[in-house]
C-alpha positions as CSV (number, residue, x, y, z in Angstrom):
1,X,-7.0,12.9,-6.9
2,X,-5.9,9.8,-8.8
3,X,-4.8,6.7,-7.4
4,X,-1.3,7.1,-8.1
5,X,-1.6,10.4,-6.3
6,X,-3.5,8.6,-3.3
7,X,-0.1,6.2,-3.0
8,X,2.3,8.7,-2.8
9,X,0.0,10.3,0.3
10,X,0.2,6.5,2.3
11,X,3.8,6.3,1.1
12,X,4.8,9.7,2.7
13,X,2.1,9.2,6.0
14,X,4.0,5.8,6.5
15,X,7.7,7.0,6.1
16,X,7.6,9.3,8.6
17,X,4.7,7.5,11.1
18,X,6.6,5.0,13.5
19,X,4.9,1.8,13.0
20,X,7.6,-0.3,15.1
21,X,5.5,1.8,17.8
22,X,3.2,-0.4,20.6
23,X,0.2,1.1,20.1
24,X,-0.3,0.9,15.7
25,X,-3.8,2.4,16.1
26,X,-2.6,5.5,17.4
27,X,-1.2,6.3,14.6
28,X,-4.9,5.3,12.2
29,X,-6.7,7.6,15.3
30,X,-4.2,10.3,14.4
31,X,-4.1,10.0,10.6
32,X,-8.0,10.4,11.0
33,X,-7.5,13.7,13.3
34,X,-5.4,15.1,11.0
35,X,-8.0,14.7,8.1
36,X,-5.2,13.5,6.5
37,X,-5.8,11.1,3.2
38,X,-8.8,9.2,2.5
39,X,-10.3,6.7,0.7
40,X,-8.1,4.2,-1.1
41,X,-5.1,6.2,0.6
42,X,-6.4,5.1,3.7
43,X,-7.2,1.9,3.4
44,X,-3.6,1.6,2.2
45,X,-2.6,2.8,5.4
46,X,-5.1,0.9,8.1
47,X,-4.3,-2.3,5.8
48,X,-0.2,-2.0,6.1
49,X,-0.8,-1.1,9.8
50,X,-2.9,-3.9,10.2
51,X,-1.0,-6.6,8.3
52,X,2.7,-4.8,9.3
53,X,3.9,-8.4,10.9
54,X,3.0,-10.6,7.9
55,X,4.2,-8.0,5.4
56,X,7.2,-7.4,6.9
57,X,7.6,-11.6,6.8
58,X,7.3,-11.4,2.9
59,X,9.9,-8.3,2.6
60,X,11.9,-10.2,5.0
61,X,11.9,-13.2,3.0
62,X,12.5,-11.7,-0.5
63,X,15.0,-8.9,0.5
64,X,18.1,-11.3,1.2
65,X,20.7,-10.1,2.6
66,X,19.6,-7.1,3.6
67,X,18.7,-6.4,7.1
68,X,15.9,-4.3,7.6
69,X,17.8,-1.7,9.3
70,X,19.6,-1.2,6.2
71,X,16.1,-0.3,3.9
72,X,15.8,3.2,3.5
73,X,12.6,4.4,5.3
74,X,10.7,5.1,2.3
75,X,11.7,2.2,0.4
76,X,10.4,0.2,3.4
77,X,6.9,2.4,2.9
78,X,6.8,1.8,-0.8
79,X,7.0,-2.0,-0.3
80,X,4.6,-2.2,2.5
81,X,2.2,-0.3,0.4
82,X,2.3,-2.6,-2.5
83,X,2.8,-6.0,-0.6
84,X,-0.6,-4.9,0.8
85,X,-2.0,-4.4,-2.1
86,X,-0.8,-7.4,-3.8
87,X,-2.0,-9.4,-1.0
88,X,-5.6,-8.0,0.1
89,X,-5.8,-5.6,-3.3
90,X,-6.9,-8.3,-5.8
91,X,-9.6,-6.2,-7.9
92,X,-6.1,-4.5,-9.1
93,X,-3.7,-6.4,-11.1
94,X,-0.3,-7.2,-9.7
95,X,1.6,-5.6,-12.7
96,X,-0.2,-2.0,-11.9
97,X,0.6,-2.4,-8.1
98,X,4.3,-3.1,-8.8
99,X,4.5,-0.7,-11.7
100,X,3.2,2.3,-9.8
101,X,5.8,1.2,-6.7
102,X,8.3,1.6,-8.9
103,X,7.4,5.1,-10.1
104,X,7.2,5.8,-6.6
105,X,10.6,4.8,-6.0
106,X,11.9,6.8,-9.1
107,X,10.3,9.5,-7.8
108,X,11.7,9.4,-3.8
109,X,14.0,7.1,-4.1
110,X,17.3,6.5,-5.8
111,X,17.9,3.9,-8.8
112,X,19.3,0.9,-7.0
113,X,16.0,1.2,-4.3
114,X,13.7,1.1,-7.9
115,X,15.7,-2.2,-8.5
116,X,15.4,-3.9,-5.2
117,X,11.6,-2.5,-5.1
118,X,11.1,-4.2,-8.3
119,X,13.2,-7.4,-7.4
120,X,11.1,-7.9,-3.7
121,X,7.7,-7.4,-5.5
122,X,8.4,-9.4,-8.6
123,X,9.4,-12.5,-6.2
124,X,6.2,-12.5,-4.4
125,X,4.0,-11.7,-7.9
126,X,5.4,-15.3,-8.7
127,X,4.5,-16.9,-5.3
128,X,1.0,-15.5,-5.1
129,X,0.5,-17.5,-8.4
130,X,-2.0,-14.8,-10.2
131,X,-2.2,-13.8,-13.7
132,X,-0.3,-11.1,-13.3
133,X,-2.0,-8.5,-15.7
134,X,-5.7,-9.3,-14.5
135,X,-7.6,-8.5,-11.9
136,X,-9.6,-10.7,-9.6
137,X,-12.8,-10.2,-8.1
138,X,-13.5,-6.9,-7.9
């Protein structure tokens, strides 16, 4: 299964698990039950579930003027997913992580989430102050 492949998996677990929930971990303990997706698929997950409050800070502050009520559920996923990696994910360069969102997006979403997918992650590429076609570490 390739990576891309892996992404789509954590996108689809996270758009339909309910992360605004108490208790985040039950949803990792039932992810695991399930035998659900593995690997870099689930690190994906456990890291957005994890991180979800600083994440969410970074969509918050790029997404202006959009309440996050007003995200589509999968478009929220999508971003989550690749905040995460652009944050902790620094063996993979931003441009890949941001390019394979957007696919993503073309794929589940519609053309105006690809453009405010692009616009949120392209913001924070600049703040995290990376060369954005390399990888670091690793």
């Amino acid at each position: 299964m390739s990576f891309a492949e892996r992404r789509d998996r954590a996108v689809h677990f996270l758009d339909h698990a309910d992360l605004d929930a108490a208790d985040r971990s039950a949803d990792a303990r039932a992810l695991a039950a399930q035998g659900q997706p593995a690997g870099f698929a689930e690190e994906l997950i456990q890291g957005v579930i994890r991180d979800l409050t600083l994440i969410d800070e970074v969509i918050g502050k790029y997404a202006k003027n959009w309440a996050f009520g007003r995200i589509a559920r999968v478009d929220l996923a999508i971003l989550r997913i690749a905040i995460f990696e652009l944050m902790r994910r620094t063996d993979i360069p931003p441009v890949v992580s941001i390019n394979e969102a957007v696919d993503i997006a073309k794929e589940f979403s519609t053309e105006e989430s690809k453009r405010f997918v692009n616009g949120i992650l392209d913001s924070y590429k600049e703040e995290l102050g990376r060369d954005p076609r390399k990888a670091e570490g690793g």
